[in-house]
C-alpha beads as a LAMMPS data file, in Angstrom:
LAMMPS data file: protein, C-alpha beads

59 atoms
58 bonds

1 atom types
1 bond types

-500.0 500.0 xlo xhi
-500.0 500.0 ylo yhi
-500.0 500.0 zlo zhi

Masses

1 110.0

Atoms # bond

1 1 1 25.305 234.779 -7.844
2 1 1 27.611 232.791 -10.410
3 1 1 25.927 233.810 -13.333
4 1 1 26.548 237.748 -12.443
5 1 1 29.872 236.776 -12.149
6 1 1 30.364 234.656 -15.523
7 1 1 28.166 237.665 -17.468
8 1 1 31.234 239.912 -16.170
9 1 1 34.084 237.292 -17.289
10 1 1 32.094 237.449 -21.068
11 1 1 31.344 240.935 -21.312
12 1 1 34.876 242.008 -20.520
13 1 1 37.647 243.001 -22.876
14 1 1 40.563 241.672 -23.320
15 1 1 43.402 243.746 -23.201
16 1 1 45.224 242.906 -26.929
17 1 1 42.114 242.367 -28.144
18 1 1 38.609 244.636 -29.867
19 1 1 36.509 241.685 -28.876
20 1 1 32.634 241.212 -28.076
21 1 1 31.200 239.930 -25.513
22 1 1 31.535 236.014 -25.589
23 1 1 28.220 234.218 -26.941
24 1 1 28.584 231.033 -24.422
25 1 1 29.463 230.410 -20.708
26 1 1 29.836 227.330 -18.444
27 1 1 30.016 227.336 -15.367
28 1 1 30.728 224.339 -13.138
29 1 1 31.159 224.168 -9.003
30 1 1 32.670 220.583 -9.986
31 1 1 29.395 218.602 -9.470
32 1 1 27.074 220.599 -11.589
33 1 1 27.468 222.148 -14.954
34 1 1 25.435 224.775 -16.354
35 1 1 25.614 226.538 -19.499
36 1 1 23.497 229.969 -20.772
37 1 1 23.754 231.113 -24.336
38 1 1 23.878 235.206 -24.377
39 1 1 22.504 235.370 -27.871
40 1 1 18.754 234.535 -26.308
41 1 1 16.205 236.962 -25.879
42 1 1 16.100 236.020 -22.367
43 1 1 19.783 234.304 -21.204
44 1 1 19.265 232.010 -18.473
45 1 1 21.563 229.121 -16.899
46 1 1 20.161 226.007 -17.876
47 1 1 22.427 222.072 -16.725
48 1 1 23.734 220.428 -19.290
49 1 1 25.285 216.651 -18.718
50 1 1 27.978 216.683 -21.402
51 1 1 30.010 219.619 -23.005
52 1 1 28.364 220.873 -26.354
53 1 1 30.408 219.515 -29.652
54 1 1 30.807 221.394 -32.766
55 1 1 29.805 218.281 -34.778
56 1 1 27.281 218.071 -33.174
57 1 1 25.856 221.476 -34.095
58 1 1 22.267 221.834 -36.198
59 1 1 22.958 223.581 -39.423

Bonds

1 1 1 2
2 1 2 3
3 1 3 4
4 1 4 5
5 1 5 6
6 1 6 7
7 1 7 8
8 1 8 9
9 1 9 10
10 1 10 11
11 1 11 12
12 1 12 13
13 1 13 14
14 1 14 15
15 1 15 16
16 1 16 17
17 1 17 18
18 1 18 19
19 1 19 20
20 1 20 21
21 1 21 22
22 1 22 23
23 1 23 24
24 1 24 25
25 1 25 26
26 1 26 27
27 1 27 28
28 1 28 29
29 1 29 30
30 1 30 31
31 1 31 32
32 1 32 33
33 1 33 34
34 1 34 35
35 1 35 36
36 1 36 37
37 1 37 38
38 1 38 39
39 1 39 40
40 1 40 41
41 1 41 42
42 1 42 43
43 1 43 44
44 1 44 45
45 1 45 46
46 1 46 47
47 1 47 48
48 1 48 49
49 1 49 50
50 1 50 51
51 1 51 52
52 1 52 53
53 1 53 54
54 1 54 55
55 1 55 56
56 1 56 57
57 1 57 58
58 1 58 59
C-alpha cells in the first residue's frame, strides 16, 4: 500500500538531522494526487487537485 510506504519515508530520520516525523505527505502515481495530514486523530489519504499554498493557509 502507498500510504505504508510514505508513513515510513515521514517517520524516518535523517541522518544529520534530530528531526520528527514530517506532518504532511503527497503522494502522486502521476495521474492522481493524494495528500494525508499526520497531525489528525485519524490520518487518512484524501485527493487533492492542486498543491496546498502557504498563503493560502487559515490563521
Amino acid at each position: 500500500m502507498h500510504e505504508d510506504q510514505s508513513e515510513g519515508y515521514a517517520a524516518a530520520k535523517l541522518k544529520y538531522l534530530d528531526n520528527e516525523m514530517l506532518p504532511f505527505v503527497y503522494e502522486s502515481t502521476g495521474d492522481v494526487t493524494r495528500f494525508t495530514d499526520y497531525r489528525d486523530k485519524k490520518p487518512r489519504s484524501r485527493p487533492v487537485f492542486t498543491f496546498h499554498r502557504p498563503e493560502r493557509a487559515l490563521v
